[in-house]
VOVEXDO-968839 format. One record per residue: residue number from 1; x, y, z of N, C-alpha, C, O, CB in turn; residue in one letter. Coordinates in steps of 0.1 Angstrom, whole numbers, plus 2048, in hexadecimal, padded with zeros to 3 digits. Glycine has a CB too. Example, Ala and Ser with C-alpha at 12.3 -4.5 7.8 and 13.67 -1.06 7.14 Angstrom:
BEGIN
[1,[884,7C7,84E],[87B,7D3,84E],[884,7DF,84E],[88E,7DF,855],[871,7D3,85A],"a"]
[2,[880,7EA,847],[889,7F5,847],[881,800,84F],[886,80B,850],[88D,7FA,839],"s"]
! end
This chain:
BEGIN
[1,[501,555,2C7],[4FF,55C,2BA],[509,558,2B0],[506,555,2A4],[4FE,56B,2BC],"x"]
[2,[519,559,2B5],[520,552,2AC],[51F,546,2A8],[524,545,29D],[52A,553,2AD],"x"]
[3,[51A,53B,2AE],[517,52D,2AC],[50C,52D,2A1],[50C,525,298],[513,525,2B9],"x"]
[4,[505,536,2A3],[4F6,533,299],[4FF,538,28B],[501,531,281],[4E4,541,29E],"x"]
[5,[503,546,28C],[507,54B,27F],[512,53F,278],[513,53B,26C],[50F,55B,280],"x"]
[6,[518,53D,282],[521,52E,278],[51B,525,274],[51F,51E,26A],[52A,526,27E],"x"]
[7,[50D,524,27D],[505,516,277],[4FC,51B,267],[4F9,513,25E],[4F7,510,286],"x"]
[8,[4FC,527,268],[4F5,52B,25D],[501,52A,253],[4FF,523,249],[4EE,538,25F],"x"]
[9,[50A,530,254],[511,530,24A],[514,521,247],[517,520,23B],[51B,539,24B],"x"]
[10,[515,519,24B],[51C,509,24C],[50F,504,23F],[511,500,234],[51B,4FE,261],"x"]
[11,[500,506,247],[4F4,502,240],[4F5,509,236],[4F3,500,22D],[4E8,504,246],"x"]
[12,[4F8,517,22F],[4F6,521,225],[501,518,21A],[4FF,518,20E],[4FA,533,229],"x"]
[13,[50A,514,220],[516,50F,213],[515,503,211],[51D,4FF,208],[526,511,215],"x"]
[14,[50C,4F8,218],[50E,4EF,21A],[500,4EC,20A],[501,4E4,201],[50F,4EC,22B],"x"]
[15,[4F5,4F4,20E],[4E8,4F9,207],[4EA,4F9,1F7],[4E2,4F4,1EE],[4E5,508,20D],"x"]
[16,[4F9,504,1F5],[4FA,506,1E8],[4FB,4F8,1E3],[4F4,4F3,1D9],[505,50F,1E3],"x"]
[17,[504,4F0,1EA],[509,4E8,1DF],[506,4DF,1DB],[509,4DA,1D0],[511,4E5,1DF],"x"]
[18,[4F9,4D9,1E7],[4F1,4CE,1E7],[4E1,4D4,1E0],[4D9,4CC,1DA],[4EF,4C8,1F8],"x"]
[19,[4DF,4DF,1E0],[4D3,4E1,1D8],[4D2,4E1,1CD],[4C7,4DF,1C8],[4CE,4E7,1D8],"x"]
[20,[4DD,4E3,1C7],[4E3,4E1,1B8],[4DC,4D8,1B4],[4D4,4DC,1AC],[4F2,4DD,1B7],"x"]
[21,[4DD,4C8,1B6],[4D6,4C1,1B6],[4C9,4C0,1B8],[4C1,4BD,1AF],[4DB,4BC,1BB],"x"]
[22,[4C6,4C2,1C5],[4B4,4BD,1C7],[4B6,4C9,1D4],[4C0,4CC,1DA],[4AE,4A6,1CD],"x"]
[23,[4A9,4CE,1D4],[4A6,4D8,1E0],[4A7,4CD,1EE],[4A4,4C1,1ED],[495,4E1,1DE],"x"]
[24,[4AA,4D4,1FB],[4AE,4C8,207],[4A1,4D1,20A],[496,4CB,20A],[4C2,4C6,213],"x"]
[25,[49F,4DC,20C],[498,4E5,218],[48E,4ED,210],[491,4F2,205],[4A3,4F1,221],"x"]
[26,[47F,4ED,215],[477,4F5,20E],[472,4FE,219],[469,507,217],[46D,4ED,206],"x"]
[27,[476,4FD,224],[475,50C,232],[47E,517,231],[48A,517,22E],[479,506,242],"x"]
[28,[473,524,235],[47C,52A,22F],[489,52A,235],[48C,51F,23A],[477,536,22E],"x"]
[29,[492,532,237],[49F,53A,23C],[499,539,24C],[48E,53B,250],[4A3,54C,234],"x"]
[30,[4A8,536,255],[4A5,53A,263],[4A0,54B,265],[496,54F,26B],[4B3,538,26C],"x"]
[31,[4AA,550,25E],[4AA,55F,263],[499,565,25F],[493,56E,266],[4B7,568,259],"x"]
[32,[494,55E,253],[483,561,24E],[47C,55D,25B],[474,565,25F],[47D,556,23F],"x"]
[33,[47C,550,262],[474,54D,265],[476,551,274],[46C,54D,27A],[471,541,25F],"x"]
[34,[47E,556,27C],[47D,563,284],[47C,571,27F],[47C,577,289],[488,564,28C],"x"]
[35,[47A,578,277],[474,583,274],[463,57C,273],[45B,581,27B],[47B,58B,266],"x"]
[36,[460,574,26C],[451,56F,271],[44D,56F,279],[442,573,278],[44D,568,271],"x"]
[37,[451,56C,285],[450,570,28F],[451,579,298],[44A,578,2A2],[451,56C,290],"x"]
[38,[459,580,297],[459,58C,29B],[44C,594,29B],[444,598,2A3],[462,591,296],"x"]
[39,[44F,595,28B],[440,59B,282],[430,59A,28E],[42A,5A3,295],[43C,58B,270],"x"]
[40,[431,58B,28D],[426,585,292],[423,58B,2A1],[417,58C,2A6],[428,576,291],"x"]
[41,[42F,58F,2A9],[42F,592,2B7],[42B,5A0,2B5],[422,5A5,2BB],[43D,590,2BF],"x"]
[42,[430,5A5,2AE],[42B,5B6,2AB],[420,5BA,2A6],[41A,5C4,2AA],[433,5BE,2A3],"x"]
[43,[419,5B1,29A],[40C,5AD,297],[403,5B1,2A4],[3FD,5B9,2AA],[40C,59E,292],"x"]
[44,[407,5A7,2A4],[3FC,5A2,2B4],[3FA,5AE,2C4],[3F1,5AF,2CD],[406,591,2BB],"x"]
[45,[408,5B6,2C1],[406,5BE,2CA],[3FB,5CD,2C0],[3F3,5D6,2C4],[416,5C1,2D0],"x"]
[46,[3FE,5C9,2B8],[3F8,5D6,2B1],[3E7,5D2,2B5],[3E1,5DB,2BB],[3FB,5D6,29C],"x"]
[47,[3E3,5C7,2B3],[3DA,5C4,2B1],[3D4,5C3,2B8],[3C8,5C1,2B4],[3D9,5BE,2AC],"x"]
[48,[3D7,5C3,2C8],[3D3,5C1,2D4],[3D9,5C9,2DE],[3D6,5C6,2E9],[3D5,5B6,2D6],"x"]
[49,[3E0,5D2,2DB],[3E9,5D9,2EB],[3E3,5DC,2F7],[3EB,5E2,2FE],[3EF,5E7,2EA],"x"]
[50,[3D9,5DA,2FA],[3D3,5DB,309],[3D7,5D0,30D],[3DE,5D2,316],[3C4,5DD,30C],"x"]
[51,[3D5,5C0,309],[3D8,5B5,30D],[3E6,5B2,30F],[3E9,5AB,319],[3D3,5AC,305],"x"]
[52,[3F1,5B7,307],[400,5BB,30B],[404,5C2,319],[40C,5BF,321],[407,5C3,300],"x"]
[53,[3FB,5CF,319],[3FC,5D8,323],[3F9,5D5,32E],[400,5D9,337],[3F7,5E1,322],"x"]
[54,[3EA,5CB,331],[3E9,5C5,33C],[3F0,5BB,33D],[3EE,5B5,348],[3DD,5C3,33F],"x"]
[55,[3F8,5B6,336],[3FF,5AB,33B],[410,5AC,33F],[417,5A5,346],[3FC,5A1,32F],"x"]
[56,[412,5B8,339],[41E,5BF,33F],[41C,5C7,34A],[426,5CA,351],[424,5C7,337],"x"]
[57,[40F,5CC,34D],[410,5CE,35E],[40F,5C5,364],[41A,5C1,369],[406,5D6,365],"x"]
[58,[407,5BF,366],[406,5B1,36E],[41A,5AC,371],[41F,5AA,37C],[3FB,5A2,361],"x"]
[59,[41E,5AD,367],[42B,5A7,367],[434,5B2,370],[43F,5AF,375],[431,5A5,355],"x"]
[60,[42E,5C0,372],[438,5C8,373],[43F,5CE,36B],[448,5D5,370],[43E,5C4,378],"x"]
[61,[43D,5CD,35B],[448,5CF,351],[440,5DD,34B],[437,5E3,350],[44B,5BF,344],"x"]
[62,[446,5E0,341],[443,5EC,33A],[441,5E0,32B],[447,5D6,329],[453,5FA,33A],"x"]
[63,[438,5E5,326],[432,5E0,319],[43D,5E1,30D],[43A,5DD,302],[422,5E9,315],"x"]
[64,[444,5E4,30D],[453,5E4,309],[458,5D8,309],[459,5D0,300],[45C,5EC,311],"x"]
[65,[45A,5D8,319],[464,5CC,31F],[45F,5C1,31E],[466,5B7,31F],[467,5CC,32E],"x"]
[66,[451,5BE,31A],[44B,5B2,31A],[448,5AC,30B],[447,5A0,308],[43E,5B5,322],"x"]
[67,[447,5B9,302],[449,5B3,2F4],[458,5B0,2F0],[45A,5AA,2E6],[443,5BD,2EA],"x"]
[68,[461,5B3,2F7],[46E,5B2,2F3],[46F,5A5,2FB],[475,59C,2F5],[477,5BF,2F7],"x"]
[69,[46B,5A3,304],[46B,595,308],[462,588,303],[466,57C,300],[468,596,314],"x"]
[70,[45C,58B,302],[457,581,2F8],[45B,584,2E9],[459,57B,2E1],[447,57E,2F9],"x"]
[71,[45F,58E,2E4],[46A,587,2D8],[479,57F,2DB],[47F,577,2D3],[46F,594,2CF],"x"]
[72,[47D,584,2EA],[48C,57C,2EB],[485,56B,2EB],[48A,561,2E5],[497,581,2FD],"x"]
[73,[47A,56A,2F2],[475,55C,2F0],[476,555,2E3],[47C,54B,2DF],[466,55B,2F4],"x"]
[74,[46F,55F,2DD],[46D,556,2CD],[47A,559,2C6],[47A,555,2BA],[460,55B,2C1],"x"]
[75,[483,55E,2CA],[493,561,2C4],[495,551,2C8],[494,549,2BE],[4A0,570,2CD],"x"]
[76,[498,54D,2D3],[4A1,544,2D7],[499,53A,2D5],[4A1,530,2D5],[4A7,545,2E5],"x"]
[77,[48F,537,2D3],[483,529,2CE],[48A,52B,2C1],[493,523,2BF],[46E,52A,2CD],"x"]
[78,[489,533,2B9],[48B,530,2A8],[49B,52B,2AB],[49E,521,2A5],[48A,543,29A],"x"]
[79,[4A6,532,2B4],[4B1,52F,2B3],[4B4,51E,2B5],[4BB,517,2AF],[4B7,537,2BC],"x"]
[80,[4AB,51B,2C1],[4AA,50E,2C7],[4A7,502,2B9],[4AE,4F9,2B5],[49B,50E,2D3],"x"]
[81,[49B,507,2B3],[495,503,2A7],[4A3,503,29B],[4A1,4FD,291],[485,50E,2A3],"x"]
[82,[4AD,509,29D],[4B4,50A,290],[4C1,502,291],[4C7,4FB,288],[4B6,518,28C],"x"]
[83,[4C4,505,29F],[4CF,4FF,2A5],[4CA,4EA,2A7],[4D3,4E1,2A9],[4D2,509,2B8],"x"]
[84,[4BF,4E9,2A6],[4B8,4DC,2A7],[4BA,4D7,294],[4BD,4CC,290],[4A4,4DE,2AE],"x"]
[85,[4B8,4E3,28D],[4B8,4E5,27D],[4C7,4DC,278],[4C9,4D3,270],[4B9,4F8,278],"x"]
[86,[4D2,4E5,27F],[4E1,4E2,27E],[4E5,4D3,283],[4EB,4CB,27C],[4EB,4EE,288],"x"]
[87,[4E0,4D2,28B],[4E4,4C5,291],[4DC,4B8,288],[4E4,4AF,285],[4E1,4C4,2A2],"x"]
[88,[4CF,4B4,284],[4C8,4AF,278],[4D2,4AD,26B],[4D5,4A3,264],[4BB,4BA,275],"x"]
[89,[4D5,4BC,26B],[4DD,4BC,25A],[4EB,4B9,262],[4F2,4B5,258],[4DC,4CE,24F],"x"]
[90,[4F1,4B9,26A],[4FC,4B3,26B],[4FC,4A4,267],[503,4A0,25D],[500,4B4,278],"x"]
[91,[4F3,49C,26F],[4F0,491,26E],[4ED,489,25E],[4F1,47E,25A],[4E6,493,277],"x"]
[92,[4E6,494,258],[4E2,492,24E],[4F1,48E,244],[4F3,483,23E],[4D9,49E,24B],"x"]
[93,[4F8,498,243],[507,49A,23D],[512,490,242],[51D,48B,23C],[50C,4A9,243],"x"]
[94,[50A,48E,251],[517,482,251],[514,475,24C],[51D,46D,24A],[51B,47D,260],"x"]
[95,[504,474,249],[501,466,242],[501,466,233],[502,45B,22D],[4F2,461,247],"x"]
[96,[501,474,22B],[505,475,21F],[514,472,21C],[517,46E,210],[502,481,21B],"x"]
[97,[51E,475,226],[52A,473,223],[532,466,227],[53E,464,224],[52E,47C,227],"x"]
[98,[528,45D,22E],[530,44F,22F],[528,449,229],[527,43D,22D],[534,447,23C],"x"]
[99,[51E,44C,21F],[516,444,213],[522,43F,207],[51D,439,1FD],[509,450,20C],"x"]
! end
């Protein structure tokens, strides 16, 4: 969690100074695009909770435990997805700076 928040902040200052110029990124914010999803996991349970319920017995889980688990899934995909983000724009920064 501290690696991501540094990577955000690294991307957030790095963002100001180069957009100044020309926009680099038209996606939203990491932090947006896990609450979208989240959203979307809770959506979906709303929308359907018998299909959660039978699928958290089957599992053994309490329908709790099982939406909370599949949000830690899509926590650590978006993290995976952002931490993949940082390393791109590293790359990116190092070829802007031996230009």
């Amino acid at each position: 969690e501290i690696k991501t928040k540094q990577d955000r902040e690294i991307t957030e200052e790095w963002a100001l100074v180069t957009e100044e110029k020309e926009p680099v990124f038209d996606a939203p914010p990491f932090t947006d695009i896990s609450e979208e999803r989240l959203q979307w996991v809770l959506d979906m349970t709303d929308k359907n909770p018998q299909v959660w319920g039978r699928s958290a017995e089957q599992q053994g889980k309490s329908t709790a435990d099982a939406i909370r688990d599949d949000a830690e899934e899509i926590i650590e995909a978006a993290s995976d997805a952002f931490q993949k983000s940082s390393a791109a724009l590293a790359r990116e920064l190092e070829d802007v700076a031996f230009r």
